[in-house]
C-alpha positions as CSV (number, residue, x, y, z in Angstrom):
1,X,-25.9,55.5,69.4
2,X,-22.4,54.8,68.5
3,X,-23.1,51.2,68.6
4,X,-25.9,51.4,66.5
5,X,-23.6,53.5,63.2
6,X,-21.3,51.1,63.6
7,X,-23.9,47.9,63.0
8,X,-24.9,50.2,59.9
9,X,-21.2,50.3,58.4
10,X,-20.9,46.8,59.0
11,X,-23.8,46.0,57.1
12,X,-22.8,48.4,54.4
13,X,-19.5,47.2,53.8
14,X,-21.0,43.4,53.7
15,X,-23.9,44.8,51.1
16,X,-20.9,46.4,48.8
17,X,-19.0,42.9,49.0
18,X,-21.9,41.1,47.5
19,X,-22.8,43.6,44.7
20,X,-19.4,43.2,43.5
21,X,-19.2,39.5,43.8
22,X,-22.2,39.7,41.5
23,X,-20.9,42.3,39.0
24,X,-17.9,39.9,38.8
25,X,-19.6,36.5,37.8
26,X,-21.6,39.1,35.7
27,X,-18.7,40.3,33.7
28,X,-16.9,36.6,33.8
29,X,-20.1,35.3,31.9
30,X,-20.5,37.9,29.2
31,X,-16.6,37.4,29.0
32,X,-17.2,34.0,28.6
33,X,-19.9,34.5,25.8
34,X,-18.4,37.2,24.1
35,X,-15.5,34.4,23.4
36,X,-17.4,31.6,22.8
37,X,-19.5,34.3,20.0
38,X,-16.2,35.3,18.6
39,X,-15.2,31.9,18.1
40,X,-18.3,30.3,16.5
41,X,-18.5,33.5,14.1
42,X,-14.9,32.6,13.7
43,X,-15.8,29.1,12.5
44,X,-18.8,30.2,10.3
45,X,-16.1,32.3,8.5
46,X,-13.7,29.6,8.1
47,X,-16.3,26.8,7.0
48,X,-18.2,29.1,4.9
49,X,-14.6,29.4,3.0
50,X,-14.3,25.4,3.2
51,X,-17.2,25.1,1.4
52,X,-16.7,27.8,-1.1
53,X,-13.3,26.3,-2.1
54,X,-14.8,22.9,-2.7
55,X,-17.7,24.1,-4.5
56,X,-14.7,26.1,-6.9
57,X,-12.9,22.4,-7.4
58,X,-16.6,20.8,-8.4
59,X,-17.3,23.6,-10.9
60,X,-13.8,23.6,-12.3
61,X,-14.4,19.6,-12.7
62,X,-17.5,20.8,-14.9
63,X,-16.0,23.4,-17.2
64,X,-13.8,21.1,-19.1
65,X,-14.2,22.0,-23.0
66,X,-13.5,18.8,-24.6
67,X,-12.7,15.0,-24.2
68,X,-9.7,14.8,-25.2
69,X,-8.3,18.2,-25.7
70,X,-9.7,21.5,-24.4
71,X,-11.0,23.6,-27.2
72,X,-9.9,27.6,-26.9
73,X,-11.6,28.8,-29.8
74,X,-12.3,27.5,-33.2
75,X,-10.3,25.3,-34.6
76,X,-7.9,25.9,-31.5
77,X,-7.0,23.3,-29.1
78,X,-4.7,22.4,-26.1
79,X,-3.3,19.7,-24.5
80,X,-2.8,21.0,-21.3
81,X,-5.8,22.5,-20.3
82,X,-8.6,20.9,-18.8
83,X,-9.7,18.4,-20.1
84,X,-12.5,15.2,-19.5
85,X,-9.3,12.5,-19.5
86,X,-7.3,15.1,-17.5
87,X,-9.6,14.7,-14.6
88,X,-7.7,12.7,-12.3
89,X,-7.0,12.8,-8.1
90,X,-5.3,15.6,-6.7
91,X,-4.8,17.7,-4.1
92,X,-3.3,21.5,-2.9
93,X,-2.9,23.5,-0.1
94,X,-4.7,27.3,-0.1
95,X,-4.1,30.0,3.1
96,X,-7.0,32.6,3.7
97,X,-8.2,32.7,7.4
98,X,-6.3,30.0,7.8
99,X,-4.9,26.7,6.4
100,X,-6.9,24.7,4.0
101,X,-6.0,21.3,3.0
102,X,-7.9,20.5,-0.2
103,X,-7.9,17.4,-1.7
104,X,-10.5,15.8,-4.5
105,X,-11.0,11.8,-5.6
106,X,-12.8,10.8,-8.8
107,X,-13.5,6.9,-8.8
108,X,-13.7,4.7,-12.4
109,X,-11.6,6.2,-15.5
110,X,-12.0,8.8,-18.1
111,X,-13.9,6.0,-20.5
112,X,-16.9,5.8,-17.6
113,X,-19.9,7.7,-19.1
114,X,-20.1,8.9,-15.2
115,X,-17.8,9.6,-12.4
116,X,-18.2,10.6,-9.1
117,X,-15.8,13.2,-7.5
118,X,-15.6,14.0,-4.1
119,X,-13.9,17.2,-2.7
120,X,-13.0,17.3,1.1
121,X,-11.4,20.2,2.7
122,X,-9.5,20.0,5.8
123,X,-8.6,22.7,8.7
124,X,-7.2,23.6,12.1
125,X,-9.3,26.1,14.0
126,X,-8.8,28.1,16.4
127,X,-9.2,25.9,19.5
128,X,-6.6,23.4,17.6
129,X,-9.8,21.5,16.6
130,X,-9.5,19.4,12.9
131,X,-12.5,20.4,11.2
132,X,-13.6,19.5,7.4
133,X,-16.4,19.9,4.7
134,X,-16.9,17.1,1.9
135,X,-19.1,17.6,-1.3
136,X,-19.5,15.4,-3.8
137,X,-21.2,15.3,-7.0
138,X,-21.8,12.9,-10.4
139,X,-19.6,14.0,-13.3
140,X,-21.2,12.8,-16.7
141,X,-18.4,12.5,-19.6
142,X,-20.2,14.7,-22.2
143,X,-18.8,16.7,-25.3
144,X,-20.2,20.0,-24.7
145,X,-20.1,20.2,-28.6
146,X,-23.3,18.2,-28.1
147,X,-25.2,20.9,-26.5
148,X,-25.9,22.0,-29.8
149,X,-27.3,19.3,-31.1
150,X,-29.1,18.4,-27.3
151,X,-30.2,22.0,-26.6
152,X,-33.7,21.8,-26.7
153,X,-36.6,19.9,-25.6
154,X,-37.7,16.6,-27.4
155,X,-40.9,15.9,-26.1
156,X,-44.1,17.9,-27.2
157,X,-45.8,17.4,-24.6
158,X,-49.0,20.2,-24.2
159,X,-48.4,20.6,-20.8
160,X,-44.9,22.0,-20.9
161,X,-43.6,25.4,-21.4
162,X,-41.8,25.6,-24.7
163,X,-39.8,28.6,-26.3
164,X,-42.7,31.5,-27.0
165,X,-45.8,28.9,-26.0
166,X,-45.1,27.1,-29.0
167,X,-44.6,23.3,-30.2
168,X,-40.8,23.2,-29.8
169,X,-40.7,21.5,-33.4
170,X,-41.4,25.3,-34.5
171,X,-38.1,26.7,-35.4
172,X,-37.6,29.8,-32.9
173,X,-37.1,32.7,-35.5
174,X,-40.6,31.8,-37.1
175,X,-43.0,35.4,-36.6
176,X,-45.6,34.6,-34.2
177,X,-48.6,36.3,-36.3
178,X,-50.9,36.3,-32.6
179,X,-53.3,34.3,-34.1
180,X,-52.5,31.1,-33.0
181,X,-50.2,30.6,-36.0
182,X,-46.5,31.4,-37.2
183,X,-45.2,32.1,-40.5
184,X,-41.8,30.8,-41.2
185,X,-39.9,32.3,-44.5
186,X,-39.8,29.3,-46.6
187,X,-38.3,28.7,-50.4
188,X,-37.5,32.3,-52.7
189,X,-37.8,35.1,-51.1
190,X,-41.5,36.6,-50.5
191,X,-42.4,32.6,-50.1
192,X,-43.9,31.5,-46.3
193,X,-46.2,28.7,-44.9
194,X,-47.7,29.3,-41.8
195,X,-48.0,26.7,-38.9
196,X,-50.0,25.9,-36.4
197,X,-48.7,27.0,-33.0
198,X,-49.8,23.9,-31.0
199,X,-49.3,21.0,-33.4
200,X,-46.8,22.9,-35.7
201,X,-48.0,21.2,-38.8
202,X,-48.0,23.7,-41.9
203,X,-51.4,24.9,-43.0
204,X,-51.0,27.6,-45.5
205,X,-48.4,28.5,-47.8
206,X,-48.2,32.1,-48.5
207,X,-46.8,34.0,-51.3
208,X,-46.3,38.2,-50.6
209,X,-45.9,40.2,-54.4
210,X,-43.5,42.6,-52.4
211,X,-42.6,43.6,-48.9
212,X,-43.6,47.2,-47.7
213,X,-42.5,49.1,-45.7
214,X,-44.6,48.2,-42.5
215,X,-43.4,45.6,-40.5
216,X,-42.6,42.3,-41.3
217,X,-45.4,41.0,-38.8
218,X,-47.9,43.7,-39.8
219,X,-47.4,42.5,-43.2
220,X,-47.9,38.8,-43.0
221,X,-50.9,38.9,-40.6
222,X,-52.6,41.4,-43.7
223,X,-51.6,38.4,-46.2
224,X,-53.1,36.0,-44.2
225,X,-56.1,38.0,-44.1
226,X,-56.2,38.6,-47.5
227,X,-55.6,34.3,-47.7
228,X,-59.2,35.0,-50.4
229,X,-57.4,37.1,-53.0
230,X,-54.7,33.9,-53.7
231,X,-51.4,35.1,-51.8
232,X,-52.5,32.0,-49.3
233,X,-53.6,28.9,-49.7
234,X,-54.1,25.7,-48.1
235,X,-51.5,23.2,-47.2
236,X,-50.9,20.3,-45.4
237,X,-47.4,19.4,-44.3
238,X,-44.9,18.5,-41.6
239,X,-42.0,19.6,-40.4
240,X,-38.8,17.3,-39.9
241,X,-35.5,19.4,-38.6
242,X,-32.0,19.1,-36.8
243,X,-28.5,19.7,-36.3
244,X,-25.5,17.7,-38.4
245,X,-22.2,18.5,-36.0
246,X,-18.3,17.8,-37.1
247,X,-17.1,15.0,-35.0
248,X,-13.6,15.1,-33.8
249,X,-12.4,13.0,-36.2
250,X,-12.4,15.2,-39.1
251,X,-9.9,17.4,-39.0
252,X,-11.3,21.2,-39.5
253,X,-9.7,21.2,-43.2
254,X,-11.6,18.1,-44.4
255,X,-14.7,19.8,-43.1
256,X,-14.2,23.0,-44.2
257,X,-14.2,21.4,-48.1
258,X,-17.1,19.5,-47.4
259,X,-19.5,21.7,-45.2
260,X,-20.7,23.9,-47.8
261,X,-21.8,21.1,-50.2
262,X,-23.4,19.2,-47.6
263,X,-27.5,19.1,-48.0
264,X,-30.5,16.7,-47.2
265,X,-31.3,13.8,-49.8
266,X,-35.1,13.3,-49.4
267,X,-35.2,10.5,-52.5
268,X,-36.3,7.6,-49.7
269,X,-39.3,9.2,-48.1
270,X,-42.6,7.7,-49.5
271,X,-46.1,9.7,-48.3
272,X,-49.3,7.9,-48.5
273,X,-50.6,10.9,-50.6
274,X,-47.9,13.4,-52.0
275,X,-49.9,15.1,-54.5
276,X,-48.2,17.8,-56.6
277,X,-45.9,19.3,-54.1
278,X,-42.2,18.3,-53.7
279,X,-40.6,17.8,-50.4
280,X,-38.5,21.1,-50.2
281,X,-35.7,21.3,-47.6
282,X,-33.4,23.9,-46.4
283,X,-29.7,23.4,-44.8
284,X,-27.6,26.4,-43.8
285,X,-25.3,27.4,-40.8
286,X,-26.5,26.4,-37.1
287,X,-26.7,29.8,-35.5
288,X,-27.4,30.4,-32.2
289,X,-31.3,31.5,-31.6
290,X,-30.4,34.1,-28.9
291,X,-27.9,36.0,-30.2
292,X,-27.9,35.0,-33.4
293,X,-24.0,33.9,-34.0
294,X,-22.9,31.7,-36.1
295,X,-22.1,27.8,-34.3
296,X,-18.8,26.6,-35.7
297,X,-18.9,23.2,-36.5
298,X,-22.8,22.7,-37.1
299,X,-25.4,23.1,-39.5
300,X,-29.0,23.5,-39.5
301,X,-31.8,21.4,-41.8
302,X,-35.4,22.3,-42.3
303,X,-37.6,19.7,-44.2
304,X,-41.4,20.8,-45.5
305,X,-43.4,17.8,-46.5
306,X,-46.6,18.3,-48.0
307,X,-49.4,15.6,-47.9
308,X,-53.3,15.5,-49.7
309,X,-55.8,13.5,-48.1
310,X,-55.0,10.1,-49.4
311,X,-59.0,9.5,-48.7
312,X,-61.8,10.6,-46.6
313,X,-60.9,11.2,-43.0
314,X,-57.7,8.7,-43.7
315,X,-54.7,9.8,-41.7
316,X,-51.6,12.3,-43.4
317,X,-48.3,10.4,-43.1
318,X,-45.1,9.7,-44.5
319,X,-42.7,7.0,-44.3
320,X,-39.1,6.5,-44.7
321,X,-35.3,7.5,-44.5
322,X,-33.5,10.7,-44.8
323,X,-29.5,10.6,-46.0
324,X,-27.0,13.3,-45.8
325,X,-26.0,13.9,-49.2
326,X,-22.3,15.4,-50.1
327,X,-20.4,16.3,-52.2
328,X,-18.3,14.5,-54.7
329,X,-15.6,13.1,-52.0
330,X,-18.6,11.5,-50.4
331,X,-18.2,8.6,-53.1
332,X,-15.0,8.8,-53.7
333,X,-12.7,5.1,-54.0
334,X,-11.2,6.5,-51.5
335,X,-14.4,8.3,-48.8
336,X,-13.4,7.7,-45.2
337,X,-16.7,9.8,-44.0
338,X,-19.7,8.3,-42.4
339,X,-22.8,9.2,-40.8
340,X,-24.3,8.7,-37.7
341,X,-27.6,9.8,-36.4
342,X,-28.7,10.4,-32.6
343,X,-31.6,8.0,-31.5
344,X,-32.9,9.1,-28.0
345,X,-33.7,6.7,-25.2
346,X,-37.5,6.0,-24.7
347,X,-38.9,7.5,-21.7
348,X,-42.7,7.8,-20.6
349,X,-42.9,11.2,-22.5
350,X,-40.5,10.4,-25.4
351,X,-41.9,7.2,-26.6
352,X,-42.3,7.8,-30.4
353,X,-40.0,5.7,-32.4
354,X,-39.8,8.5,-35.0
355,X,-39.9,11.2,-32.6
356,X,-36.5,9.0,-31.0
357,X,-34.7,9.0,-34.5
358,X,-35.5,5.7,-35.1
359,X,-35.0,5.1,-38.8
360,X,-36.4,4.4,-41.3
361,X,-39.6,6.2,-40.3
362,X,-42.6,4.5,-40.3
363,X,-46.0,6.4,-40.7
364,X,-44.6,10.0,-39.5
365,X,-47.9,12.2,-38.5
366,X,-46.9,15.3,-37.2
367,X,-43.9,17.6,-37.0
368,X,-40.9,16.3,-35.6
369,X,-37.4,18.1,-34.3
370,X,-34.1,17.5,-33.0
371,X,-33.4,14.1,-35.4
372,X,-29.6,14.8,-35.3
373,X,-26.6,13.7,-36.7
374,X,-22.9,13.8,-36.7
375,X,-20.3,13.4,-39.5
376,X,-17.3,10.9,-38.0
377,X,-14.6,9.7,-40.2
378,X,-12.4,6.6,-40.5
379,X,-9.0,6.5,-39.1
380,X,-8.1,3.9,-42.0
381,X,-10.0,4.5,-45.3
382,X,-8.5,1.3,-46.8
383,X,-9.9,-0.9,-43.7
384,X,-12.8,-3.1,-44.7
385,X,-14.3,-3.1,-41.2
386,X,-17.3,-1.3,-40.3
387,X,-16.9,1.8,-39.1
388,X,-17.7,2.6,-35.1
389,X,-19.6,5.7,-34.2
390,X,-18.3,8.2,-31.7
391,X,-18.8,6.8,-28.3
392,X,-19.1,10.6,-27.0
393,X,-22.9,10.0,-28.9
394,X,-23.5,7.5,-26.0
395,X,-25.0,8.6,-23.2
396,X,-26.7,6.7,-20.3
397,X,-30.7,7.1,-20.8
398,X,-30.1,10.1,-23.1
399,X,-29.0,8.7,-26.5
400,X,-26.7,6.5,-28.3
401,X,-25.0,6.7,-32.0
402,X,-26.0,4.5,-34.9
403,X,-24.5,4.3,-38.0
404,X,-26.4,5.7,-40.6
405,X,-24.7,6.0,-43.8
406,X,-21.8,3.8,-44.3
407,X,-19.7,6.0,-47.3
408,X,-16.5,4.1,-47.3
409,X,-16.0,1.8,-50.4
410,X,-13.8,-0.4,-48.8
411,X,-16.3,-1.6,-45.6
412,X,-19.6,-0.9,-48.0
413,X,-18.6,-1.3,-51.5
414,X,-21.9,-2.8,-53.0
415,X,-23.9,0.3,-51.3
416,X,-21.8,2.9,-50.4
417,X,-22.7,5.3,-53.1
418,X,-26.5,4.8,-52.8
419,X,-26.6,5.1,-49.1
420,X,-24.3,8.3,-49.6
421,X,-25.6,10.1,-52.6
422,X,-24.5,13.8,-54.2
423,X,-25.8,16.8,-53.3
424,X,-27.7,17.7,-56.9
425,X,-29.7,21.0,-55.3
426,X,-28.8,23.9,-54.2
427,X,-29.6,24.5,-50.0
């Protein structure tokens, strides 16, 4: 019997051996895991950084304010900040969860329309392994002061979605009446036309005795309705509208003498049928659409031009050039101003030549927007050179700047005051 416990102990103590020889490579494994866990999570922490850092440097590449200098506010400047031609190479050194070696690249120079910049961020982790993260993205050498002037879609294309469901030629504070048409105050006050909300071309023009005190869109919509008892009648006209923008070159005293007597000289458009009706025009502050502030530095034009039926089932057009008029220092001996207009690139949905800016206008038949402008000035009035428009207005497959209206005597003296006449109306 004795014999027999003893066999049983041995057993026992050999059973006991081997459970904990398990439980050991057990433990050693999770061990092992529970390290190799910590240090991947470890590394997701530390690239995740990397790559925020060199996203930061990309977007700080992006927010320049300027070309040359870095506009603060209006009429406010630096020379420091950033800047388009202050993007250069570089690098810096940042400690969070460890050491970061940043460094960025920008190939070509500040006169490339485009540049590409590369960020890489280099690192030690943990295990004493180099690690890094590289981004890199295509810089385009644009004066965000062109936003305004390149803020909204050209094309007019049915099949895209345009600000309220409308033809984007319709200016955006024009009251959608919900019947397919908007009315856009137009002329003295109590004066409207109303526009169709696909092709925006004017259709009625609408004269209200007084304004109650309902609504201003309950109103209109009973005036439309009441289109039999005279306050509407038929029209047919277009819409042509833009932005004119301060280049850089005038300094913000020589525009802020000229800006209010700018306006739009309408003298060399011809229409195939004009009838009674003048071309009327508006021109005003650019404001933003959103918030409705004011856009330093830009103005905004509205043109209504009515057409008859020049004959039975013949086409409504008009034909032409529209000149910035100014006032008196426009013509002066001495005028160092010109004009140049924005013609877009063609592309498969912008194809238009008049819809492009192309100028003079040949047979316009339909509303147009965004034909923009910018007023440049000469660095030497006395030069008789032609004047050079703003390379900023160039840009690759987008658009380029053409001189529109020469005003300097001394490089257009037989035609400088007729391509740059006065401002006779009021805006």
């Amino acid at each position: 019997m004795n014999s027999i416990h003893r066999r049983q102990a041995g057993f026992a103590i050999i059973e006991s051996l081997i459970a904990l020889l398990i439980m050991g490579f057990g433990m050693f494994s999770l061990s092992g895991m529970q390290m190799a866990l910590s240090r991947h999570a470890d590394d997701a922490r530390q690239r995740t950084e990397a790559v925020r850092m060199a996203q930061e440097k990309i977007e700080e590449f992006r927010a320049y304010t300027g070309i040359a200098t870095t506009v603060l506010g209006p009429e406010t400047v630096s020379a420091t900040a950033l800047n388009w031609n202050a993007l250069t190479n570089g690098q810096d050194s940042v400690t969070r969860n460890a050491v970061y070696l940043r460094s960025w690249t920008l190939n070509g120079t500040p006169e490339n329309p485009m540049r590409a910049a590369t960020v890489r961020v280099a690192w030690t982790d943990r295990a004493n392994a180099a690690q890094t993260v590289t981004l890199s993205t295509i810089l385009s050498r644009t004066d965000p002061a062109d936003s305004g002037l390149l803020g909204f879609a050209l094309p007019p294309s049915s099949q895209r979605k345009h600000p309220k469901n409308r033809n984007p030629a319709i200016p955006i504070h024009a009251l959608d009446l919900g019947n397919r048409l908007s009315a856009l105050a137009f002329g003295r006050a109590g004066q409207y036309v109303l526009l169709d909300n696909r092709s925006a071309q004017v259709v009625q023009t609408c004269t209200l005795a007084q304004e109650s005190s309902q609504s201003r869109a309950a109103e209109l919509i009973a005036a439309f309705k009441q289109s039999e008892s005279g306050q509407c009648k038929p029209l047919t006209a277009y819409l042509v509208s833009g932005y004119v923008g301060r280049d850089s070159s005038v300094s913000a005293s020589d525009w802020s003498a000229i800006e209010n007597s700018l306006g739009i000289d309408t003298s060399g458009i011809s229409r195939n049928a004009a009838g009674t009706l003048e071309i009327g025009c508006q021109f005003g502050n650019a404001v933003n659409q959103t918030s409705g502030a004011l856009i330093p530095d830009f103005k905004y034009y509205l043109c209504v031009i009515p057409l008859t039926a020049p004959a039975p089932n013949a086409p409504y057009d008009w034909s032409g050039k529209l000149l910035l008029a100014g006032p008196a220092a426009w013509q002066a001996s001495a005028s160092k101003y010109l004009v140049c207009r924005y013609e877009y690139a063609a592309t498969r949905d912008l194809s238009d030549a008049n819809r492009r800016n192309v100028q003079p206008y040949s047979r316009v038949n339909g509303s147009i927007t965004q034909q923009n402008y910018r007023v440049a000035s000469a660095g030497d009035a006395e030069s008789p050179t032609p004047p050079v428009c703003p390379p900023a207005m160039n840009v690759t497959n987008v658009s380029s700047g053409v001189l529109h209206q020469d005003c300097r005597s001394a490089s257009n003296p037989a035609r400088h005051a007729a391509d740059c006449p006065l401002r006779t109306a009021t805006p």
